[in-house]
RODO-2510 file (C-alpha; in nm, 4 decimals, decimal comma):
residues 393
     n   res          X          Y          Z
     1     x     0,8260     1,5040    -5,8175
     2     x     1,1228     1,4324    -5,6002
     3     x     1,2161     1,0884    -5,4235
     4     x     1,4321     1,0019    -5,1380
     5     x     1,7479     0,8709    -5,2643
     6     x     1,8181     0,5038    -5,1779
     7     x     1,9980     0,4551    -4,8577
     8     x     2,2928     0,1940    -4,8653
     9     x     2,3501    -0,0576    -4,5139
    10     x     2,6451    -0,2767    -4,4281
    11     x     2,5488    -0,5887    -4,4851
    12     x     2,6484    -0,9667    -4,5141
    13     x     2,5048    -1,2029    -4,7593
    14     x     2,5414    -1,5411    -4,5858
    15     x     2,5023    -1,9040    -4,5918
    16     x     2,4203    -2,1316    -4,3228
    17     x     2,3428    -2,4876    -4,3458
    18     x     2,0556    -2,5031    -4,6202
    19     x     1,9443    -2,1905    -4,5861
    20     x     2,0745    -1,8401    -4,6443
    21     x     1,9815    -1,4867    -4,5662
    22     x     2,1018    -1,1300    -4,5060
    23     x     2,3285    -1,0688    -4,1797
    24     x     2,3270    -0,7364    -3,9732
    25     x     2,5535    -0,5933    -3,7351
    26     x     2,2385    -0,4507    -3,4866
    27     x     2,4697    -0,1434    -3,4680
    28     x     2,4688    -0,0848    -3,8553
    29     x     2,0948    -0,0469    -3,8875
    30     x     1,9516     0,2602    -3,8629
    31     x     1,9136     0,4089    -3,5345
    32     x     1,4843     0,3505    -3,5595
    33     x     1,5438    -0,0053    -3,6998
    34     x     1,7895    -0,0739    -3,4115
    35     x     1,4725    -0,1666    -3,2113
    36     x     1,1650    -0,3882    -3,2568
    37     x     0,8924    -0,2341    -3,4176
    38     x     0,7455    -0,0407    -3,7707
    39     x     1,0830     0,0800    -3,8507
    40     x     1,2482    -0,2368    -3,8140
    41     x     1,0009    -0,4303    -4,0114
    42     x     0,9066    -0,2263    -4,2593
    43     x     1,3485    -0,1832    -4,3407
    44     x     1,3787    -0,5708    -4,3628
    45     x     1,0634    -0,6439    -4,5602
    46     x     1,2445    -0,3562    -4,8178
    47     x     1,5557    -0,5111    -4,7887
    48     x     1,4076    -0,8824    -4,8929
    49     x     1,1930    -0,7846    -5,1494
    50     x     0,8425    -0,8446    -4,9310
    51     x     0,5915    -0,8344    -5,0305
    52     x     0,6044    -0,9446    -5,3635
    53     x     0,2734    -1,0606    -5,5549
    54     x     0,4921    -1,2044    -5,8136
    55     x     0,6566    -1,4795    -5,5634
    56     x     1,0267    -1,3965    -5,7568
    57     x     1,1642    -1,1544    -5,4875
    58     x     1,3179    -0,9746    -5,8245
    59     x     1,3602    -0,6403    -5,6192
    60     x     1,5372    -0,7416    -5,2925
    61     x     1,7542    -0,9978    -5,1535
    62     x     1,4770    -1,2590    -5,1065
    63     x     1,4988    -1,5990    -5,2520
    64     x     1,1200    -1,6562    -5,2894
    65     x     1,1362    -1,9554    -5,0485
    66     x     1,1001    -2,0152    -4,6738
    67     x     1,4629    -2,1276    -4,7186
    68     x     1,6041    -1,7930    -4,8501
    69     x     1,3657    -1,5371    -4,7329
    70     x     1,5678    -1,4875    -4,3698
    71     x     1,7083    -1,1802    -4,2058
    72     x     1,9771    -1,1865    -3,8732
    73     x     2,0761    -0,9193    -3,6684
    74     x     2,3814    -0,9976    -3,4720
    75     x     2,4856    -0,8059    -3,1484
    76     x     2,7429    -0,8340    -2,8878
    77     x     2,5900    -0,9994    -2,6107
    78     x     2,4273    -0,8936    -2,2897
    79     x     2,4011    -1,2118    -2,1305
    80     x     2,7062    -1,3612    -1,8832
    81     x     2,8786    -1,5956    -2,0561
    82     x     2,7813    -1,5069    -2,4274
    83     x     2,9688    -1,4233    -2,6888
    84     x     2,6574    -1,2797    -2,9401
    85     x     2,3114    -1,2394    -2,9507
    86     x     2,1124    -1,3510    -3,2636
    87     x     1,7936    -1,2420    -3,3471
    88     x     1,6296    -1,4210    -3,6542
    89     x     1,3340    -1,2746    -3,8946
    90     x     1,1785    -1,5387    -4,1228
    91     x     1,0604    -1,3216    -4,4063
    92     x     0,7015    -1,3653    -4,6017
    93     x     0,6854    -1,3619    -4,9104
    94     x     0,3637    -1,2461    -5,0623
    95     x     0,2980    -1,0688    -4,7339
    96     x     0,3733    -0,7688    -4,5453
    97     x     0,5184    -0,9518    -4,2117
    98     x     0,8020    -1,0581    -4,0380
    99     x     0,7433    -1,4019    -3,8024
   100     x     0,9724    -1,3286    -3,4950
   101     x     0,8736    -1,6297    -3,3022
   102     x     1,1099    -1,9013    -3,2991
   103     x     1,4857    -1,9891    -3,4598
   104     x     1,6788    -2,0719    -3,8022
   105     x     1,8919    -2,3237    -3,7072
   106     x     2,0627    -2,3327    -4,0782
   107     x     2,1841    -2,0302    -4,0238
   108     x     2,3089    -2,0630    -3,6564
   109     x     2,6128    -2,2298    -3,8251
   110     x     2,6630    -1,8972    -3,9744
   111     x     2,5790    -1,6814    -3,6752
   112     x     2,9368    -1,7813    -3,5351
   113     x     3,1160    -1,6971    -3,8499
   114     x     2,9998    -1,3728    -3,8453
   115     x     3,0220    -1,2908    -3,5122
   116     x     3,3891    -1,4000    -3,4855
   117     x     3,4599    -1,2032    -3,8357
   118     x     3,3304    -0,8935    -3,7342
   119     x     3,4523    -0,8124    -3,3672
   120     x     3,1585    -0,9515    -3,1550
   121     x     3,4006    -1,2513    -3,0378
   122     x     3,7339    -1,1254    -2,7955
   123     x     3,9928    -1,1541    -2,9824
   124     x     4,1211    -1,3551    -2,6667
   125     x     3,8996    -1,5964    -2,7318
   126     x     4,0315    -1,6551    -3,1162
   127     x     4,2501    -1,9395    -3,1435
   128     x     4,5400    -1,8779    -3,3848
   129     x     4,4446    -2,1976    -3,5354
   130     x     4,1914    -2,4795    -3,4157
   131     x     3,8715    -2,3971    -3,2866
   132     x     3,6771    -2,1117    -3,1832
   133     x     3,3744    -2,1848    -2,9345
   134     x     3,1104    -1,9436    -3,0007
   135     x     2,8517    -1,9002    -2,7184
   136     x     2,5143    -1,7677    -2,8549
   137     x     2,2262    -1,6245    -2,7142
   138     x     1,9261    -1,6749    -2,9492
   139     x     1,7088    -1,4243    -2,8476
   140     x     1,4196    -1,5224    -3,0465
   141     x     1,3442    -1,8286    -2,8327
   142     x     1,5468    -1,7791    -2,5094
   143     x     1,8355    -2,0542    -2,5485
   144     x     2,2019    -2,0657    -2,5417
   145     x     2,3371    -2,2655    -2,8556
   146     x     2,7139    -2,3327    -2,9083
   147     x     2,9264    -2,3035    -3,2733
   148     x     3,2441    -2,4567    -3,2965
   149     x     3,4062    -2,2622    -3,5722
   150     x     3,7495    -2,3806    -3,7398
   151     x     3,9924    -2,1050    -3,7483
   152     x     4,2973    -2,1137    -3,9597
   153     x     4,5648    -1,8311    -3,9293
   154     x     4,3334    -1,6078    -3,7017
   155     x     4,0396    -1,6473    -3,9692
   156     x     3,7439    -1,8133    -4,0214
   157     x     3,8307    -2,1628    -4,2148
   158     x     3,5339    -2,1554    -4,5035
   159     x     3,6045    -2,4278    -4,7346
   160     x     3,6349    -2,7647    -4,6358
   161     x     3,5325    -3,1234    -4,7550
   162     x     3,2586    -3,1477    -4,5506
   163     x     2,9535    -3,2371    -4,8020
   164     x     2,5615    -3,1492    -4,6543
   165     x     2,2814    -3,2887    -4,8592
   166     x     2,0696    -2,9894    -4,9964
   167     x     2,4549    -2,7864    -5,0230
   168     x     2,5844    -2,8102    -5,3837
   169     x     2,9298    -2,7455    -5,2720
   170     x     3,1228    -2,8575    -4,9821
   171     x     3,2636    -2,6792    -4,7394
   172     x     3,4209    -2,6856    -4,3652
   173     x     3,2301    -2,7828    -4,1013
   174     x     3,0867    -2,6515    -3,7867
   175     x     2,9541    -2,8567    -3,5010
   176     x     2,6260    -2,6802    -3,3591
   177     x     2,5316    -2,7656    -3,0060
   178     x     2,1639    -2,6824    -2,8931
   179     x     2,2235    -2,6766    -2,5244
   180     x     1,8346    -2,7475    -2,3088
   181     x     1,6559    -2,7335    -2,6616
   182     x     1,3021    -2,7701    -2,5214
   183     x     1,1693    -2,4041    -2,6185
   184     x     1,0267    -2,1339    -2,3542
   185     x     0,7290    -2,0070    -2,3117
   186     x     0,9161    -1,7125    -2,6111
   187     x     0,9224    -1,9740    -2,8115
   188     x     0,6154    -2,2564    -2,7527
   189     x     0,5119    -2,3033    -2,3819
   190     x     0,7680    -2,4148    -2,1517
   191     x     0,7142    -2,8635    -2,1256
   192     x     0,8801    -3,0230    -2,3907
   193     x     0,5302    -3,2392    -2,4233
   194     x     0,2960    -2,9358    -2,3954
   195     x    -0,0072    -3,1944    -2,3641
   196     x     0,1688    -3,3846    -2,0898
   197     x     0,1554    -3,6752    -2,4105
   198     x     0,4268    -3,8371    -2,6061
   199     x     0,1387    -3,9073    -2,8632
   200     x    -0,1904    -3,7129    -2,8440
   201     x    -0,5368    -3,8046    -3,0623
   202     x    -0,5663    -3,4901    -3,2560
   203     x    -0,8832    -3,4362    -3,4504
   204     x    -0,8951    -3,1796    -3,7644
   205     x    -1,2366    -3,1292    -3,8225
   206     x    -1,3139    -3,2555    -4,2267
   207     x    -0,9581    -3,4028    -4,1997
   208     x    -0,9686    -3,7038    -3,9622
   209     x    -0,8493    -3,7695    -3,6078
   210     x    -0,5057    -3,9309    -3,5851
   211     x    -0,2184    -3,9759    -3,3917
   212     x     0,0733    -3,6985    -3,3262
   213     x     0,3595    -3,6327    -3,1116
   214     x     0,3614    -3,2828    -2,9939
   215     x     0,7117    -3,1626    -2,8871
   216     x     0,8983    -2,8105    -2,7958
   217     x     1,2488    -2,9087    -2,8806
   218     x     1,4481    -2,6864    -3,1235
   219     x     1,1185    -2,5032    -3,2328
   220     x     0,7601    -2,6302    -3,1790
   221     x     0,6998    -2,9096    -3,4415
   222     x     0,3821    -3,1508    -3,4880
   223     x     0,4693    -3,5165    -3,6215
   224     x     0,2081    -3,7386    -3,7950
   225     x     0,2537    -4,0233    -3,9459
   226     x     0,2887    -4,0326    -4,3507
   227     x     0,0693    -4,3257    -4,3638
   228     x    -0,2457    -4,1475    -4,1741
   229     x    -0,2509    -3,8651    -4,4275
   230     x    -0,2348    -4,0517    -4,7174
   231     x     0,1108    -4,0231    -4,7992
   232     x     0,4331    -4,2787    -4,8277
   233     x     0,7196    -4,0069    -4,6369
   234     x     0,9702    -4,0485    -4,9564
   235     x     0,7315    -3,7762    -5,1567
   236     x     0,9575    -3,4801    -5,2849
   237     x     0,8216    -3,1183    -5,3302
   238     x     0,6789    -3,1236    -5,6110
   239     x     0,4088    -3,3726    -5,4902
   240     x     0,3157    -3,1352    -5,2614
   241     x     0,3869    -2,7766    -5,3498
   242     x     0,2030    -2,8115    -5,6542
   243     x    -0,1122    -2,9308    -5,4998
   244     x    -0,2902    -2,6367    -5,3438
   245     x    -0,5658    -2,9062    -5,1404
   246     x    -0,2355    -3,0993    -4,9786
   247     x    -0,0814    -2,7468    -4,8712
   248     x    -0,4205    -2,6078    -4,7636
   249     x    -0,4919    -2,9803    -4,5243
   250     x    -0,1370    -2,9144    -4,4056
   251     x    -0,2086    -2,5450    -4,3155
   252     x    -0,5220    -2,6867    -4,1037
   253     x    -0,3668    -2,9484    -3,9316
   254     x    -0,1044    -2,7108    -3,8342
   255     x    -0,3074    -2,4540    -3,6738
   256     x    -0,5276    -2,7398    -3,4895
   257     x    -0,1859    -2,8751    -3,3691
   258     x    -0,0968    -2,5237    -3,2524
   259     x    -0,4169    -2,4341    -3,0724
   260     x    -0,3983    -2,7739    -2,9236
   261     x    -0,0256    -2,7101    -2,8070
   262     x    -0,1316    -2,3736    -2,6521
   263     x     0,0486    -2,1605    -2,8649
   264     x    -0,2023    -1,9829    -3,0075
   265     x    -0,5848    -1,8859    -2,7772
   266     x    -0,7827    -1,9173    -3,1272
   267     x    -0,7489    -2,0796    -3,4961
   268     x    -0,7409    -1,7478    -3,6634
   269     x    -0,3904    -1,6877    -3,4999
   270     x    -0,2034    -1,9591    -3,6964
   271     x    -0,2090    -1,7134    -3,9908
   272     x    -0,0037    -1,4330    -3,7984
   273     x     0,2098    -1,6958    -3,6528
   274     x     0,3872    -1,8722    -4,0036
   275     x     0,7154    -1,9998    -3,9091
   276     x     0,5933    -2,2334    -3,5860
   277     x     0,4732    -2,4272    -3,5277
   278     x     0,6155    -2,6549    -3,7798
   279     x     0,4349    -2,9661    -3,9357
   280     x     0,6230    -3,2490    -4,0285
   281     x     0,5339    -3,6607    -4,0792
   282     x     0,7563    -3,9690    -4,0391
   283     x     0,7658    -4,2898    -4,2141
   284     x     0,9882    -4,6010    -4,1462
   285     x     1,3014    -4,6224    -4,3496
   286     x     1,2328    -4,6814    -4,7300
   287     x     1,4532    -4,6680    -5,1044
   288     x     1,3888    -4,3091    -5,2437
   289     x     1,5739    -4,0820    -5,4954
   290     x     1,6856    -3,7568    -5,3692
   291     x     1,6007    -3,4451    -5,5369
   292     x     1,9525    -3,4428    -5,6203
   293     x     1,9340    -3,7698    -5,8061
   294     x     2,0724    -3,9185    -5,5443
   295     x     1,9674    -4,2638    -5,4421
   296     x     1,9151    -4,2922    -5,0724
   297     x     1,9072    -4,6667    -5,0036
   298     x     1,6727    -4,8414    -4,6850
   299     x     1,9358    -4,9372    -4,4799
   300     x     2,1208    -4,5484    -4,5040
   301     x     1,8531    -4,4619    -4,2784
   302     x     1,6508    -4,4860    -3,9520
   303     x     1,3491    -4,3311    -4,1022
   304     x     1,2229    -4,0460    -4,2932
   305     x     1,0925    -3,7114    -4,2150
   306     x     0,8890    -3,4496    -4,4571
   307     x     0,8517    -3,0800    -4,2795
   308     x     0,7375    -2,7916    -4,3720
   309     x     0,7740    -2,4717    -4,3184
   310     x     0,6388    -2,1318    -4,4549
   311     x     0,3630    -2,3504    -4,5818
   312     x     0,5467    -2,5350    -4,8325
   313     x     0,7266    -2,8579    -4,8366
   314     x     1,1371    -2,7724    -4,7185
   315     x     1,3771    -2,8429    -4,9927
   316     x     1,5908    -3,0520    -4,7000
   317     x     1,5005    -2,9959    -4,3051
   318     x     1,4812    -2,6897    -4,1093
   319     x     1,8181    -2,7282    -3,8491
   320     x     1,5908    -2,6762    -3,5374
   321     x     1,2897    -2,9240    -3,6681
   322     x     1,6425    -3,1341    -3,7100
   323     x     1,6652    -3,0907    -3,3638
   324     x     1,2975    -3,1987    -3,2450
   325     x     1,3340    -3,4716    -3,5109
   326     x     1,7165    -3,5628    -3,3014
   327     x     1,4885    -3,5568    -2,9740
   328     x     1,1753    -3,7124    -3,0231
   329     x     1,3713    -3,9673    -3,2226
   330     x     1,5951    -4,0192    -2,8409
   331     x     1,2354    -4,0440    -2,6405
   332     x     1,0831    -4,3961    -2,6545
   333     x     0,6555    -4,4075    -2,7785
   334     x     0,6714    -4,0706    -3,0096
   335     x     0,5961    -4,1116    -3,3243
   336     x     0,9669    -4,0409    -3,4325
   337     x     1,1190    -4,2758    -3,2049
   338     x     0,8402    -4,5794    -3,3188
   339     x     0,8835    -4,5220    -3,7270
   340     x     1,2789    -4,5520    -3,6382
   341     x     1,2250    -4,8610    -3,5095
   342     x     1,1210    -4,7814    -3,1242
   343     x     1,3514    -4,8323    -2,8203
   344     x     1,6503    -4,6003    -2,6817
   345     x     1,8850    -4,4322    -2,9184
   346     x     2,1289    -4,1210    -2,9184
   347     x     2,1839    -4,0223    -3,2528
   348     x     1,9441    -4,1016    -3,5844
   349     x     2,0374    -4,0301    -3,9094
   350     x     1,6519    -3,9463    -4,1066
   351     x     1,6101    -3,9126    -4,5119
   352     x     1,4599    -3,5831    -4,6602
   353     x     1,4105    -3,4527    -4,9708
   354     x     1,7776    -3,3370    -5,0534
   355     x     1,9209    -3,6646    -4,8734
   356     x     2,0270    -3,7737    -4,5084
   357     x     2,0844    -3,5584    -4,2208
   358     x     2,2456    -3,7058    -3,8607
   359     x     2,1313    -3,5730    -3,5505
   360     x     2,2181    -3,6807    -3,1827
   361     x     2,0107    -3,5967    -2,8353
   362     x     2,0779    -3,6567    -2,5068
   363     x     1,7727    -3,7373    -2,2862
   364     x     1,6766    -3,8440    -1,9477
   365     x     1,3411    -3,8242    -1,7113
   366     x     1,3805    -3,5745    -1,4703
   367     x     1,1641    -3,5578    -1,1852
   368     x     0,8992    -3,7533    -1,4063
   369     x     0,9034    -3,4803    -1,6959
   370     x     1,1090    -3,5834    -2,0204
   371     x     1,4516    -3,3277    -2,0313
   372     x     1,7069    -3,3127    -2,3410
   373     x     2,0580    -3,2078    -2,1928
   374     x     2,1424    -3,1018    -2,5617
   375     x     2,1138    -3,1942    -2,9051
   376     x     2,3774    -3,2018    -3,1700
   377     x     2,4465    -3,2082    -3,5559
   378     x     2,7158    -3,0227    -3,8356
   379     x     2,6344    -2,7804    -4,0672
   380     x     2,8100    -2,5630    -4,2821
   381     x     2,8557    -2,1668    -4,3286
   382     x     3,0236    -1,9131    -4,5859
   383     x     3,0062    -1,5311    -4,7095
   384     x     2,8226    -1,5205    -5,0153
   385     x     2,9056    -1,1258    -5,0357
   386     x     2,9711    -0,8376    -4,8070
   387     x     2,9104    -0,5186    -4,8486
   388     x     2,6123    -0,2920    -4,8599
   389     x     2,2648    -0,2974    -4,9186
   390     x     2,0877    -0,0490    -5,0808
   391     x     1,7001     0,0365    -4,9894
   392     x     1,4462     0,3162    -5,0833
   393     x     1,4752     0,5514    -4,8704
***
């Protein structure tokens, strides 16, 4: 019996903030995968390792966590005033599917990087040395986000000192900008507040009723308080990975929360929709130690934030629930803003898992409807490898 030979793709093996993933040139693909569709998904699922029964990812590119299962395809831009457009694939891992629906904003830091690196930048626009402004277009979600990108001797400045809790190593850093954050109606409905609340009473039948701030800002996230689900917000993730009953009341409360932001017409939809909303829950600052050993002391931070995503607890925090966490922390009455301490604020720095993570907003009422100008916060970005990647063909 004879078998198509493997086919080999050029490919980038990057990392962006916490999370890394395979890059693509959209022009590298193959000509059917250079659209959405079958092709497309069927290639990346290959190239990952999806799905895999086994949870390893031993025969693909996959990490075997929400964190590391990520695909980008990269493209000179067709929007005015862009540089790139990014397209992002968060990658199941004991499934056949692809969740196209909202952003990575780890890997935005690495979206510039690449762009600049492989000729989607003008080389006008390349400072010798300094930095290189990067306008993206994230196509997943409708938004223009700006990377400032060090450059040193006409290339991309990797290595730094610039040390990211949930990064082993440091590195150089790059300022991300998420210019009018609140997502579209691509990306979760349009009103940053899709309720028209800063805090709604949502009720999870056999779970409870209790409060939660609903907000489209970096990617549709739902906040509840630690407290009201029985937990203290410094839990790390083994306490909840490993319990199958926390992950499966999570799951629910998520796909109330999304049927209740209007994202999805019916329950049943949450399960084809994996990567947003996200679920997340706040707790005022408190003494924890970091998954990392690390001891994060009370006074280090503002609060602390557990999300998940994928349906598992995040190692750190997801860059664009950073960003709703950055905005509903700037927005007086949310549930982000009151476990910080309540009143107005512009930056907040929040504990996770891996450590602490700073995040600014700018926000304002506009014409009586909440508006974030932009949110803000660094990240870090290097090639793992570059090359090819080899799939069945």
């Amino acid at each position: 019996m004879t078998f198509a030979p493997q086919i080999k793709i050029a490919a980038t093996y990057m990392r962006g903030g916490t999370s890394k993933g395979v890059f693509f040139n959209l022009t590298d693909l193959p000509l059917a995968a250079q659209q959405p569709g079958e092709a497309r998904d069927k290639l990346l699922l290959r190239v990952i390792g999806s799905p895999d029964p086994y949870g390893k990812h031993t025969d693909g590119m996959g990490g075997a966590t929400s964190s590391t299962s990520k695909t980008v395809i990269l493209s000179k831009s067709q929007k005015a005033d862009h540089d790139v457009d990014y397209l992002f694939g968060q990658v199941a891992i004991d499934k056949a599917f692809i969740d196209w629906s909202g952003n990575c904003g780890n890997l935005t830091a690495a979206v510039g990087s690449f762009a600049i690196s492989n000729g989607l930048v003008d080389a006008a626009r390349i400072p010798q040395n300094g930095i290189c402004t990067v306008r993206i277009w994230q196509a997943n979600i409708g938004k223009t986000i700006i990377a400032h990108v060090p450059v040193t001797n006409g290339f991309v400045q990797e290595t730094g000192d610039f040390e990211l809790d949930g990064v082993t190593f440091p590195a150089a850093e790059v300022v991300i900008e998420f210019l009018d954050p609140a997502a579209d109606e691509d990306g979760g409905g349009g009103a940053m507040f899709p309720t028209g609340n800063l805090v709604d009473s949502l009720e999870v039948p056999g779970i409870g009723t209790f409060a939660a701030t609903m907000i489209n800002a970096g990617i549709p996230t739902i906040f509840v308080n630690a407290a009201d689900i029985g937990y203290s917000g410094t839990e790390l993730q083994d306490a909840i990975n490993g319990d199958a009953k926390a992950l499966e009341k999570f799951e629910t409360i998520r796909a109330y929360g999304a049927l209740k932001m209007g994202l999805i017409s019916e329950l049943s939809e949450a399960k084809s929709r994996q990567h947003t909303p996200k679920i997340a829950f706040v707790a005022p600052p408190a003494a924890y130690v970091s998954s990392s050993g690390k001891a994060i002391h009370q006074n280090d931070i503002a609060l602390s934030v557990r999300a998940l995503s994928m349906g598992k607890l995040h190692h750190a925090m997801m860059g664009t629930a950073a960003v709703a966490i950055g905005t509903a922390a700037a927005i007086p009455g949310t549930l982000v803003n009151l476990a910080a301490g309540g009143g107005e604020r512009t930056a907040v720095r929040f504990g996770h898992p891996s450590g602490t993570l700073r995040v600014g907003a700018e926000a304002a009422v506009v014409d009586g409807q909440w508006q974030v100008k932009k949110a803000m916060m660094s990240r870090s970005a290097r090639v793992l490898m570059e090359g090819w990647v080899r799939v069945p063909g």
